[in-house]
C-alpha positions in Angstrom: 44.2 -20.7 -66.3 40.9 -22.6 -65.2 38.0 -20.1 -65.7 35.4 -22.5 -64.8 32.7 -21.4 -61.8 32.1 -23.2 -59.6 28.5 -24.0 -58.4 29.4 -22.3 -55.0 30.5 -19.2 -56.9 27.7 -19.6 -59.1 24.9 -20.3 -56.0 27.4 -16.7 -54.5 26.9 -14.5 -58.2 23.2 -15.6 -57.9 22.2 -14.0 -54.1 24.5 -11.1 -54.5 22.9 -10.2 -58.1 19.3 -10.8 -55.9 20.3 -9.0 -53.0 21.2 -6.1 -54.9 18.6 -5.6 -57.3 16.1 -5.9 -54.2 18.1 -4.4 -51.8 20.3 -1.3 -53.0 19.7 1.5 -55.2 16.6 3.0 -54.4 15.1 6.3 -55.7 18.3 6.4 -58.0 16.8 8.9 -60.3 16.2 11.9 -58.0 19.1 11.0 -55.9 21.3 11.3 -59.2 19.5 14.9 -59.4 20.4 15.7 -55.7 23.6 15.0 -55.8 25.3 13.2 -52.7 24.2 16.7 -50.5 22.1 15.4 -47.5 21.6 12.1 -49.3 21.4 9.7 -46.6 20.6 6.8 -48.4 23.8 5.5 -49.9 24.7 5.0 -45.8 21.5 2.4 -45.4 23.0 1.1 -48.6 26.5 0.2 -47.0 25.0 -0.7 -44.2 23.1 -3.5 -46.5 25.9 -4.9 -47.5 28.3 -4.8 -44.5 25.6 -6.6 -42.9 25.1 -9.2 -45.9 29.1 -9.3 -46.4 29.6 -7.8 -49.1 32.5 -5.1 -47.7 34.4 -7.8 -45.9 34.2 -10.7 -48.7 38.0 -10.5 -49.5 39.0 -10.3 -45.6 40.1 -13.1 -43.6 37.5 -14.3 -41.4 39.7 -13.7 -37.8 39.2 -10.3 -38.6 35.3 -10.2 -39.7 35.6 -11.0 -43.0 34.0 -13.7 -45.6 37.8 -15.0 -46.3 36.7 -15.6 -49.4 39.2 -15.8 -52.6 39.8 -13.2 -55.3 38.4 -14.8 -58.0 34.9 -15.5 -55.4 35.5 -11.9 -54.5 35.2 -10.4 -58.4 32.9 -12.7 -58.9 30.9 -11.3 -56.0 31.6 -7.9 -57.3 30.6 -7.8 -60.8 27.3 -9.5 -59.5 26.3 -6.2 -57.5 27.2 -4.3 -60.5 24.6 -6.1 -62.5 22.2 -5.9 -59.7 22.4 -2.4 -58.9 22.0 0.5 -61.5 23.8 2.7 -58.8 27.6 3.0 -60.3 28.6 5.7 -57.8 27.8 3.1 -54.4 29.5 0.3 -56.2 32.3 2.2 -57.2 32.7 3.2 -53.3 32.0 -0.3 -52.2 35.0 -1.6 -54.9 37.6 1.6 -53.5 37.0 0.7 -50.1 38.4 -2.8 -50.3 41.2 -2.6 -52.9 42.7 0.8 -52.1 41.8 0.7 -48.0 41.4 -2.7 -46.7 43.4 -4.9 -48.9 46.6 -2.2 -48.0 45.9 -2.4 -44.6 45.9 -6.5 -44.6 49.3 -6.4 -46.6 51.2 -4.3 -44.8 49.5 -4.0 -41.4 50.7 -5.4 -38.0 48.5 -7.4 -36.4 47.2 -4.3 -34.0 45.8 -2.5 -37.2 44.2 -5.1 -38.9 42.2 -6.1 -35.6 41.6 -2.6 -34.7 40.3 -1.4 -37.9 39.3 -4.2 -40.4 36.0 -5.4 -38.3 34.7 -2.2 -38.7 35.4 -2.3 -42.2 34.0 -5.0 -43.0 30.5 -4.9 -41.0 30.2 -1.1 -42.4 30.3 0.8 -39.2 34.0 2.3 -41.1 34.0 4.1 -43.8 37.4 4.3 -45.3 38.8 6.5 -47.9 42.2 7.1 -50.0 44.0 9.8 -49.6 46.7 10.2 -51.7 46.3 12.9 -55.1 46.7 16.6 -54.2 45.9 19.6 -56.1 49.6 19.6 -57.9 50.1 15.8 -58.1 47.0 13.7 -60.1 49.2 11.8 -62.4 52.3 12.9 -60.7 51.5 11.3 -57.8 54.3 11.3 -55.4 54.5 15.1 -56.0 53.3 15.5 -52.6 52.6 18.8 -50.4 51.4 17.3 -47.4 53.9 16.7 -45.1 54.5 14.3 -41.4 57.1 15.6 -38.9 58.2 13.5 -36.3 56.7 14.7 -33.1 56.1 13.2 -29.0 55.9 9.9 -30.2 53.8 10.7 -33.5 53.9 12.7 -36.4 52.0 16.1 -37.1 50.4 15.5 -40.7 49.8 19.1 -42.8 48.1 19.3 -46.5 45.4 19.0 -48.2 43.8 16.1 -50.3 41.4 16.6 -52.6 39.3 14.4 -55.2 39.3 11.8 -52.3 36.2 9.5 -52.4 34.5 8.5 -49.5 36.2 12.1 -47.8 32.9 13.6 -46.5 31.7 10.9 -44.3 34.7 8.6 -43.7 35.8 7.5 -40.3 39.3 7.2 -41.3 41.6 7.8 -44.3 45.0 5.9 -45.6 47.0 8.9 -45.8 50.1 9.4 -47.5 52.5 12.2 -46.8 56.4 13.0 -47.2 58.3 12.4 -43.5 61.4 13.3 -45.8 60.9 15.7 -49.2 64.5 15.5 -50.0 63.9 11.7 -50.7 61.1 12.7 -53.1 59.4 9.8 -53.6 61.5 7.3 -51.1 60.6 9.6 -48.4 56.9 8.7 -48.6 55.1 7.1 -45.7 51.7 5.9 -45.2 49.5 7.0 -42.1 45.6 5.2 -41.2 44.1 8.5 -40.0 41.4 8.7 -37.5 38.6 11.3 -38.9 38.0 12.3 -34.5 41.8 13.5 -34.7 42.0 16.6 -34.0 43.2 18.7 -37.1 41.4 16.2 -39.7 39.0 18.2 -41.3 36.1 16.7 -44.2 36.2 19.3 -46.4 33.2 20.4 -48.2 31.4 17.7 -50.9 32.5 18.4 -54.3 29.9 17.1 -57.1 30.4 15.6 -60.4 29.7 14.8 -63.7 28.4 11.5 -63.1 28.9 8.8 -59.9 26.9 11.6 -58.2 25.5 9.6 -55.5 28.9 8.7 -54.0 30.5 11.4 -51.8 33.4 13.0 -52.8 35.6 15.9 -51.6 38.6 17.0 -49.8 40.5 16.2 -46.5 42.3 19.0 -44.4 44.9 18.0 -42.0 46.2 21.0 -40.0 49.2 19.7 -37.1 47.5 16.5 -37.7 48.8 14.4 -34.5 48.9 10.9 -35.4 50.2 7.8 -33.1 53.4 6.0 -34.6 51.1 3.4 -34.0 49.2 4.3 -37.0 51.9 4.4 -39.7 51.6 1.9 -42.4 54.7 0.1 -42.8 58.3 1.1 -42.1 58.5 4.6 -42.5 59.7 5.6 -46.4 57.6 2.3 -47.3 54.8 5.1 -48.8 55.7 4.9 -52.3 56.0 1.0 -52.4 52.2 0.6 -50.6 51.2 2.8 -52.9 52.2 0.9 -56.2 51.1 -2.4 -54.6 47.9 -0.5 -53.8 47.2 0.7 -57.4 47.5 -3.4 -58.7 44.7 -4.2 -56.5 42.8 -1.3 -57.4 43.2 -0.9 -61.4 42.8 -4.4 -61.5 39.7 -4.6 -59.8 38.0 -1.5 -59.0 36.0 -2.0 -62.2 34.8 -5.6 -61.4 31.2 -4.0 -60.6 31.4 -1.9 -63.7 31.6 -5.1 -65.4 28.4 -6.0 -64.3 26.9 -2.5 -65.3 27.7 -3.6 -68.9 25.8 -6.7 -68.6 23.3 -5.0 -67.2 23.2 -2.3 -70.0 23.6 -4.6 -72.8 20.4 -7.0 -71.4 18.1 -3.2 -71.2 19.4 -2.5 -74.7 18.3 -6.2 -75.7 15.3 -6.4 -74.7 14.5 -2.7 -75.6 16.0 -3.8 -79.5 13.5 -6.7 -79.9 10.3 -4.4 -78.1 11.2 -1.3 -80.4 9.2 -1.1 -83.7 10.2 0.9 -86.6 9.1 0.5 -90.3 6.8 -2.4 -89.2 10.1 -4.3 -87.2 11.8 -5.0 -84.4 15.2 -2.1 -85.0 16.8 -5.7 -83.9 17.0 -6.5 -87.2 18.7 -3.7 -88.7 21.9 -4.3 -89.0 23.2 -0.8 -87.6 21.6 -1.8 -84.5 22.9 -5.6 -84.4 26.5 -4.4 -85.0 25.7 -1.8 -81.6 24.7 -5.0 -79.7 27.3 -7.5 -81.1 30.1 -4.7 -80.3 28.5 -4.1 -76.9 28.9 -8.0 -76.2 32.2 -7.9 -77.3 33.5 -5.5 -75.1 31.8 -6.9 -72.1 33.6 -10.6 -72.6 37.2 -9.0 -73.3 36.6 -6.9 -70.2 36.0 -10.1 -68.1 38.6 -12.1 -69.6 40.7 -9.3 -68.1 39.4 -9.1 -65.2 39.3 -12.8 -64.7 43.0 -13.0 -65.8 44.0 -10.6 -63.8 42.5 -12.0 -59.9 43.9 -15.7 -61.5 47.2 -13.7 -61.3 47.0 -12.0 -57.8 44.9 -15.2 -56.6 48.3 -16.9 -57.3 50.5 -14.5 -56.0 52.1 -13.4 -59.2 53.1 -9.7 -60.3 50.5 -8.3 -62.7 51.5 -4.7 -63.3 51.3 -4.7 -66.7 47.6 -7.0 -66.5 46.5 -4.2 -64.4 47.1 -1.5 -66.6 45.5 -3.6 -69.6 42.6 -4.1 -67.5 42.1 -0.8 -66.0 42.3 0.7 -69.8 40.0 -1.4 -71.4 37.3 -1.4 -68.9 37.2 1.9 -68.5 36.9 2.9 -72.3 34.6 -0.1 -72.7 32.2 1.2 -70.9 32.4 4.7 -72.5 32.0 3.5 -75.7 28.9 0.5 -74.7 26.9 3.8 -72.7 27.0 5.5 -76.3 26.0 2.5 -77.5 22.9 1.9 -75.5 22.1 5.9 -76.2 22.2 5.3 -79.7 20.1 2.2 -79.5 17.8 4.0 -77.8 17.4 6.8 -79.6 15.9 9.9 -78.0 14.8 7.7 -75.0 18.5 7.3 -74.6 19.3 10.7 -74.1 16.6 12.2 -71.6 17.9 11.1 -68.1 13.7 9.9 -67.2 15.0 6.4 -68.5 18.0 5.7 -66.6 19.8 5.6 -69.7 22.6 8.2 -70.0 23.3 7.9 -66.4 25.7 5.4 -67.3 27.4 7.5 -69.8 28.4 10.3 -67.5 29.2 7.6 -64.6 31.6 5.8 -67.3 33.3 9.4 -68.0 35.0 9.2 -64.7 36.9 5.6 -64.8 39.1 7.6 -68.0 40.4 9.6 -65.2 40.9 8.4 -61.7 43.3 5.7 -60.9 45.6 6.5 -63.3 44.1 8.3 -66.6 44.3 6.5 -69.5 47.0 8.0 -71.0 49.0 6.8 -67.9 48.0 3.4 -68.5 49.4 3.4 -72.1 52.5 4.8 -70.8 52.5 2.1 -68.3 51.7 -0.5 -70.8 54.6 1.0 -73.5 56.9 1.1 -70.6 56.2 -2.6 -69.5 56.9 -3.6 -73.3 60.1 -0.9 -73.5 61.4 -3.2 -70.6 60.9 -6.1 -72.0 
């Protein structure tokens, strides 16, 4: 494995890192107090980058993308986590194209991907996820919501909830049983038009942290949707779904990544500016452990994010890569945010500095995607089998 970057993907790290720390994440601290209710600027902020490429960077260009690579497009990635401070937009940006787009490129025809992807990728789309109901979470293919065959369609009923992007999407990969006896073999997977009638954005739910990305529930009551719009052969769910979640644990934290560079350069510079008993606290040793641990974490994390879009870049299974990664990052950047409190001191914890944002922003990669406990089963499984 070659990680060696290229002065392209250099020159690319470089504009997207300047482009986002001029461009995105405005007024962050009161719209972290607001909540995503009414808040209109995390649109002008995907708007930004659909026009600057950012939402379309893994997508072939045929179809309005940048065509670039996976390794360019991580790369790309982690850069507008270190350039903008807002985790919740970059977290939507990152589950738009690994659990939305890159499904639809895999296993749509060539009717879906040119109907849907452009939009996509310039950011007139919004797409969301739709897959964990109130019984399922980690028991995901517990499903509720259901698909009959109907007049050349299916009629979709159920309710999703916890589904990103669900307030304000335009359309939503959908997955529902077209045959409950087959548990999860009778899956299927439907790209849902938000105008259908019966698709109903249900109310914004708010959070703990990520507070500036929307987030709620999606109602589908006789749902008609074309057979035109089901994703892959029908029973194909459960399959799109597992390919789905190796894209997305293994990349959905690439910007994260670049929040802990981010993090660890403020708690730097604030180290070597902070005076206490006639020093810089850089030189105590409780706070040089803080910072060498913080730097630690943030070079294991890329190796395994790095490791991991080597693997997909080559077309190679990475299950178990993506379940390491997911983990580590996740719980990395719980542990650095305390960090960088600590470091901080009581700066740290009152939310005028920007500081323990990242904490409760951290809090919710433990959970979605698969909790962490799932990933250790995953990874004991993966060893189990050998």
């Amino acid at each position: 494995m070659d990680f060696s970057i290229s002065d392209e993907q250099q020159a690319l790290r470089q504009e997207t890192r300047d482009f986002a720390r001029d461009s995105l994440g405005r007024n962050l601290l009161e719209r972290d107090r607001l909540g995503a209710v009414g808040d209109a600027q995390w649109r002008q902020d995907w708007d930004r980058c659909g026009k600057r490429g950012l939402l379309g960077s893994l997508m072939p260009s045929g179809y309005g993308g940048g065509g670039l690579d996976v390794i360019s497009t991580v790369l790309m990635l982690e850069a507008l986590g270190e350039g903008c401070a807002d985790n919740g937009f970059t977290l939507g940006v990152n589950g738009q194209i690994w659990a939305v787009q890159e499904p639809i490129l895999t296993f749509g025809d060539e009717t879906q991907k040119s109907k849907f992807l452009p939009g996509l990728c310039d950011g007139s789309l919004v797409g969301a996820h739709g897959m964990t109901e109130v019984a399922t979470g980690s028991d995901a293919f517990n499903l509720q919501t259901t698909a009959q065959a109907a007049d050349g369609g299916y009629l979709l009923n159920g309710q999703k909830t916890l589904i990103g992007m669900a307030p304000a999407c335009d359309l939503a990969l959908i997955f529902a049983s077209t045959n409950p006896e087959l548990k999860q073999w009778g899956v299927s997977a439907f790209i849902v038009e938000a105008e259908s009638e019966g698709f109903n954005r249900g109310p914004l739910q708010e959070k703990m942290g990520l507070r500036t990305v929307p987030m709620g529930q999606i109602s589908l009551k006789d749902c008609w949707v074309p057979a035109e719009n089901r994703l892959g052969p029908e029973g194909a769910g459960s399959s799109i779904f597992q390919n789905t979640m190796e894209w997305e644990r293994s990349f959905i934290f690439s910007s994260h990544v670049g929040s802990m560079q981010r993090q660890l350069d403020a708690c730097i510079e604030f180290a070597h500016e902070r005076s206490v008993f006639g020093q810089p606290i850089e030189g105590y040793q409780s706070v040089s452990n803080r910072l060498a641990n913080m730097k630690l974490r943030l070079e294991t994390s890329r190796l395994l994010l790095y490791r991991a879009a080597w693997l997909k870049q080559q077309g190679m299974p990475a299950a178990t890569e993506a379940a390491l990664t997911k983990l580590h990052i996740s719980e990395s950047f719980v542990e650095s945010s305390m960090e960088a409190i600590r470091i901080h001191g009581g700066r740290g914890y009152l939310s005028t500095y920007e500081i323990e944002r990242d904490l409760r922003d951290a809090m919710g990669g433990v959970i979605y995607s698969g909790t962490s406990d799932i990933q250790r089963q995953i990874i004991a499984r993966m060893l189990k089998d050998g």
